[in-house]
N, CA, C and O of each residue as an XYZ file, in Angstrom:
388
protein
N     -97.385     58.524    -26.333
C     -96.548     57.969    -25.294
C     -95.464     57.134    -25.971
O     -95.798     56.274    -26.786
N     -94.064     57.366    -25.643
C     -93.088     56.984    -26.062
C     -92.589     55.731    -25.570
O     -93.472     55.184    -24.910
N     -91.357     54.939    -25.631
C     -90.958     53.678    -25.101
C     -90.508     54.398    -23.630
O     -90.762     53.777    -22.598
N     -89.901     55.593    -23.561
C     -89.002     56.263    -22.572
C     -89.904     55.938    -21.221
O     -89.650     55.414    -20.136
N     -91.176     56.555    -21.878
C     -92.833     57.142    -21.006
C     -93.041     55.837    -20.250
O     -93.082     55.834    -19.020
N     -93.186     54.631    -21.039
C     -93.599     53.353    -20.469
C     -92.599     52.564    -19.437
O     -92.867     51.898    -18.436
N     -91.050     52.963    -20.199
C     -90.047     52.002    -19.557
C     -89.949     52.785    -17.844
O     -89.629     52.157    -16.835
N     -90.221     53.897    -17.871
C     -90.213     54.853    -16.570
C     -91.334     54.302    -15.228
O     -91.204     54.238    -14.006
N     -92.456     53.967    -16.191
C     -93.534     53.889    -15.427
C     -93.465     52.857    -14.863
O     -93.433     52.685    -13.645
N     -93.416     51.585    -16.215
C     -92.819     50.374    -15.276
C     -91.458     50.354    -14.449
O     -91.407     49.729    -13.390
N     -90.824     50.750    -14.734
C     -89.520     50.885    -13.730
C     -90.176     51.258    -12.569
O     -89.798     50.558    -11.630
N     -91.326     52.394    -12.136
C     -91.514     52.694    -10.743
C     -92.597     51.692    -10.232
O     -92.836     51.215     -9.122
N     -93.147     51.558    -11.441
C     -93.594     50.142    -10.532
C     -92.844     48.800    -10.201
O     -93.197     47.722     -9.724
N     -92.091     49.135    -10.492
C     -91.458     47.444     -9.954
C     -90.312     46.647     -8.884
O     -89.609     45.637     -8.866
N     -90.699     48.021     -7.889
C     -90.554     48.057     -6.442
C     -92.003     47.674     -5.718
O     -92.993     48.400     -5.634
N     -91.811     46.147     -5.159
C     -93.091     46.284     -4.389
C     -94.131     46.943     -3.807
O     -95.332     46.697     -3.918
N     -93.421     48.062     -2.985
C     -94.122     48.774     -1.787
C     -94.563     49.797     -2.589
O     -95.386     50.599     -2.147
N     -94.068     49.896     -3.874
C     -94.634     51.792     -4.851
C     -96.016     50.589     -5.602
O     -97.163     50.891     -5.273
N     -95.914     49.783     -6.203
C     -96.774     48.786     -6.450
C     -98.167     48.879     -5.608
O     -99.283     49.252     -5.970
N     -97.633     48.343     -4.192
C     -98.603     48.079     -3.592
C     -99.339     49.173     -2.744
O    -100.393     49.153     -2.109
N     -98.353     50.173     -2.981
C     -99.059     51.921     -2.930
C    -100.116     52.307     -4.012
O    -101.106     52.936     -3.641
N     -99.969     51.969     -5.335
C    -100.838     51.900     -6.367
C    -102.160     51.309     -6.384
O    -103.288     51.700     -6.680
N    -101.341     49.616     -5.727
C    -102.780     48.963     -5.680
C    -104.012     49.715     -4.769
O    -105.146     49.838     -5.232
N    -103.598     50.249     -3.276
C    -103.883     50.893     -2.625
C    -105.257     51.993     -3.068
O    -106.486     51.976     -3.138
N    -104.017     52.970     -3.310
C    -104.843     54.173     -4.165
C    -105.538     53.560     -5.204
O    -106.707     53.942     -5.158
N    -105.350     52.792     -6.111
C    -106.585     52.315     -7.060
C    -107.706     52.364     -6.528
O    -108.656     53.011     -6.968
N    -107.702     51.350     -5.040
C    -109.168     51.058     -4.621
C    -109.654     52.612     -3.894
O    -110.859     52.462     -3.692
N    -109.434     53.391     -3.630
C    -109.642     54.542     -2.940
C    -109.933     55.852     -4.040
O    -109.065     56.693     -4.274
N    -110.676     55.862     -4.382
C    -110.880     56.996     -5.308
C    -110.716     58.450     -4.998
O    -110.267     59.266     -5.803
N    -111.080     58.705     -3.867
C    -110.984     59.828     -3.261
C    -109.320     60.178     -2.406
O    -108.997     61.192     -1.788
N    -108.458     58.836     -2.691
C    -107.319     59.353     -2.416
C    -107.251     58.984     -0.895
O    -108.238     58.592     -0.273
N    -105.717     59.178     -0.218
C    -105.402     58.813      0.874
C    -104.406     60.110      1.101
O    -103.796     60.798      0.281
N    -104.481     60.166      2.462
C    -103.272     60.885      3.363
C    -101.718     59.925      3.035
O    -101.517     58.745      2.748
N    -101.030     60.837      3.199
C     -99.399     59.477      2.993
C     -99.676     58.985      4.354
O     -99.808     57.769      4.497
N     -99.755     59.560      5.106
C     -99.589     58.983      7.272
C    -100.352     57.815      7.021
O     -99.831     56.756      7.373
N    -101.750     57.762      6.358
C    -102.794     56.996      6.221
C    -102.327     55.451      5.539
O    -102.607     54.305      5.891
N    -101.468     55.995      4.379
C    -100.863     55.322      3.182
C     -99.703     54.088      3.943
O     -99.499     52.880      3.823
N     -99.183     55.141      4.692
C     -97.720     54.444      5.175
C     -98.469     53.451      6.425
O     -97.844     52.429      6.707
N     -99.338     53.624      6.927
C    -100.215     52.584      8.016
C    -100.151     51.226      7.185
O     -99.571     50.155      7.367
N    -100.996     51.725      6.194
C    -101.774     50.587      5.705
C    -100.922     49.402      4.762
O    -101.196     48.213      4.596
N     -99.590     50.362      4.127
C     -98.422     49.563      3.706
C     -97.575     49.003      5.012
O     -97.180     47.852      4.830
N     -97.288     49.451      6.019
C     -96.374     48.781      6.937
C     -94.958     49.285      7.199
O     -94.004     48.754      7.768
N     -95.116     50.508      6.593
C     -93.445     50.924      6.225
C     -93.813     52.527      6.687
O     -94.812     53.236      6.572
N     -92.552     52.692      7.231
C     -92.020     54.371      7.303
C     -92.860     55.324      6.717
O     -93.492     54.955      5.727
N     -93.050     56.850      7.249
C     -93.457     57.768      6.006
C     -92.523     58.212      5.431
O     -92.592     58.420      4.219
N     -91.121     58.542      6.328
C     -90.227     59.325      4.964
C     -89.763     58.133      4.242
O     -88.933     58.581      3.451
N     -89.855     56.641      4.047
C     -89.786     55.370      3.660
C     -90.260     56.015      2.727
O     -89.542     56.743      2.043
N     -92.048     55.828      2.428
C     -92.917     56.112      1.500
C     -92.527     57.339      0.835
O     -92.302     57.104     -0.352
N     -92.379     58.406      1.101
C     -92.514     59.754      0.478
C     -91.209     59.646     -0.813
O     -91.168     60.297     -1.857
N     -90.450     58.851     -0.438
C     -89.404     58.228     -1.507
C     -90.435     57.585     -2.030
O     -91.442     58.140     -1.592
N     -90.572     57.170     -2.362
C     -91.740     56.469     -3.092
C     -93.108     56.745     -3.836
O     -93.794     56.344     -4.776
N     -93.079     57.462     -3.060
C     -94.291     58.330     -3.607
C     -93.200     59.244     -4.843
O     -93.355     59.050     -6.049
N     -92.413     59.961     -4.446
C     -91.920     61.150     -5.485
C     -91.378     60.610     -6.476
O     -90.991     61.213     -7.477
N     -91.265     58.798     -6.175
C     -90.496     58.201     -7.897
C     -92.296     58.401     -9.178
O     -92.368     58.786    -10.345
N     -93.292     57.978     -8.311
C     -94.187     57.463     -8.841
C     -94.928     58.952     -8.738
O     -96.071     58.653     -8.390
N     -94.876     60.196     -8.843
C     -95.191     61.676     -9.225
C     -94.517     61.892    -10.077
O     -95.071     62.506    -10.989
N     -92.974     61.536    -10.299
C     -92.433     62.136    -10.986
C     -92.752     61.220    -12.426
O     -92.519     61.779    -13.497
N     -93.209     60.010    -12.430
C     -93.625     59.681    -13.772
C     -95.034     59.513    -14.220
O     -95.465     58.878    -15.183
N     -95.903     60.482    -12.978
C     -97.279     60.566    -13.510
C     -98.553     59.829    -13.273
O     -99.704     60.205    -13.495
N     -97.936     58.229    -12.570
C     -98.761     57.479    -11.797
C     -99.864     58.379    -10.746
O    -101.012     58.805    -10.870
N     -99.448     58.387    -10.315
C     -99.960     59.221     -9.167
C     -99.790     61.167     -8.574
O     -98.663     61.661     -8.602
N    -100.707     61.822     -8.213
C    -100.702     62.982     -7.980
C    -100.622     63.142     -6.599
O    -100.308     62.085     -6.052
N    -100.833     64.304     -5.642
C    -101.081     64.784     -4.600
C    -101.466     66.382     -4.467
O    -100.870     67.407     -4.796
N    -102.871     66.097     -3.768
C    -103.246     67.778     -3.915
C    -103.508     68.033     -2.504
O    -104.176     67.214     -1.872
N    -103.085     69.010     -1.982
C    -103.222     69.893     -0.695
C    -104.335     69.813     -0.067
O    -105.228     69.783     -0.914
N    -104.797     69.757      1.067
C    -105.979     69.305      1.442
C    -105.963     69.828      3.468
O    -105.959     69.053      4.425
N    -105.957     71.309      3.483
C    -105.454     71.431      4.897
C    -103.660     71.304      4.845
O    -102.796     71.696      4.060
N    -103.669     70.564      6.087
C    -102.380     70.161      6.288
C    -101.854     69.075      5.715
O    -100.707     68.693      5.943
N    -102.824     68.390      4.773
C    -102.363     67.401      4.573
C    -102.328     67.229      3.146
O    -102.895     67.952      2.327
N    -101.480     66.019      2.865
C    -101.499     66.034      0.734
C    -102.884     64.407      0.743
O    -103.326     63.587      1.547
N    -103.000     64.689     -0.371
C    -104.041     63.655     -0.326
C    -103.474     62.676     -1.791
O    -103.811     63.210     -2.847
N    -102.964     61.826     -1.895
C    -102.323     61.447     -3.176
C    -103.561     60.246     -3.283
O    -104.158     59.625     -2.403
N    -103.672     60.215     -5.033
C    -104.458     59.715     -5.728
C    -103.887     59.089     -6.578
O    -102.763     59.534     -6.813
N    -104.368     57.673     -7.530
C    -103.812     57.174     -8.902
C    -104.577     57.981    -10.297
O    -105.697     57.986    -10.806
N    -103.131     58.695    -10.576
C    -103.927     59.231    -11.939
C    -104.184     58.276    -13.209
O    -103.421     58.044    -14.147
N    -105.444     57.805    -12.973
C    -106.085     56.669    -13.477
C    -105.655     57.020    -15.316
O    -105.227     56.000    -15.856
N    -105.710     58.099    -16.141
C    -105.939     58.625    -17.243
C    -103.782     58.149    -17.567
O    -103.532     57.475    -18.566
N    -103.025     58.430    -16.984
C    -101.776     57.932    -16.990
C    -101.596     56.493    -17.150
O    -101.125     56.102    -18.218
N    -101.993     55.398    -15.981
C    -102.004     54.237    -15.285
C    -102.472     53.780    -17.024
O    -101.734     53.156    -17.786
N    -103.755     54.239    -17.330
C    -104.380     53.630    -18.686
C    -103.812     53.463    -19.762
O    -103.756     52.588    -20.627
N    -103.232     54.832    -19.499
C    -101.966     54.793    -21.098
C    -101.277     53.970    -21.155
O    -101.221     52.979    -21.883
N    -100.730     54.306    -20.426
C     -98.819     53.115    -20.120
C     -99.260     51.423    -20.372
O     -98.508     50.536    -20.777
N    -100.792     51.290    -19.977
C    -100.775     50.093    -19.621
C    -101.701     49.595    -21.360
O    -101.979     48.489    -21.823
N    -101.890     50.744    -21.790
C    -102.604     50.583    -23.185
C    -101.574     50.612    -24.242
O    -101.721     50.126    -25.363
N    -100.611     51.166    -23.844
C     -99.581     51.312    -25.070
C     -98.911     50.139    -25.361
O     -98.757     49.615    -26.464
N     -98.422     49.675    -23.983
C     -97.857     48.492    -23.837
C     -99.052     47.128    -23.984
O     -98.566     46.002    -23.887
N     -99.929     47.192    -24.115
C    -100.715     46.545    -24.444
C    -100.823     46.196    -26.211
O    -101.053     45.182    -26.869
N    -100.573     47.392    -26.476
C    -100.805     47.730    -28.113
C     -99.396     47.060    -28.652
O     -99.430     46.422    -29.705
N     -98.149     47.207    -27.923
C     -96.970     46.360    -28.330
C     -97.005     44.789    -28.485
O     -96.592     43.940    -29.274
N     -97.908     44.878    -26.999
C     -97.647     43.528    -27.350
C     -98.422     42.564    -27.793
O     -98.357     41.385    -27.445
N     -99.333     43.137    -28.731
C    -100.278     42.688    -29.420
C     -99.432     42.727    -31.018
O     -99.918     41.866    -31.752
N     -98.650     43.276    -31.487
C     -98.128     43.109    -32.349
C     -98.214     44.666    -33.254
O     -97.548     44.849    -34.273
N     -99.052     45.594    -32.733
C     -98.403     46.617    -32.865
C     -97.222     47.663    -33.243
O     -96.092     47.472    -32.793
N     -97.518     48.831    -34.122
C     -96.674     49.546    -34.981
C     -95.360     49.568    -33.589
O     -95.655     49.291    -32.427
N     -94.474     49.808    -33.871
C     -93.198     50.603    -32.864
C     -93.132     51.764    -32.758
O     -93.139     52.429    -33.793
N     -93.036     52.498    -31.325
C     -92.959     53.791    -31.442
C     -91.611     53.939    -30.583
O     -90.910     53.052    -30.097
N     -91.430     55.664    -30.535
C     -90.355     55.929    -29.820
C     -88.930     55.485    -30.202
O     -87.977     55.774    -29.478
């Protein structure tokens, strides 16, 4: 994982509501509906679905088909990296990227 990989990830996290979409899905292992998602945040679904597609497109989070519905999850194995790499920086760690 590169500086690019990390600066992306944090960048999508650091809009509240994609944040607190994360926190969300963290506690839910089995994933949420967006309709479900957008309840429980307080905001719009096509609000969210912007939101959701910043935080797919850098890997945080997935969505798999489920009926009619998508079921989006935190891809925990991503979330770990980003947050291990940057961990490893700032511990004094080699430089990458």
């Amino acid at each position: 994982m590169d500086h690019a990989d990390v600066a992306t990830a944090f960048a999508a996290l650091s809009h509240p509501a994609r944040l607190k979409a994360v926190i969300k899905l963290a506690a839910e292992p089995k994933g949420m509906a967006a309709g479900v998602l957008a309840r429980e945040l307080g905001i719009r679904q096509n609000t969210l679905s912007s939101h959701i597609a910043t935080l797919e497109r850098c890997g945080i989070i997935y969505g798999q088909r489920e009926g009619r519905y998508i079921i989006y999850q935190l891809n925990r194995f991503m979330t770990r990296s980003v947050l291990e790499q940057a961990s490893h920086w700032v511990r004094g760690g080699a430089q990458q990227g």
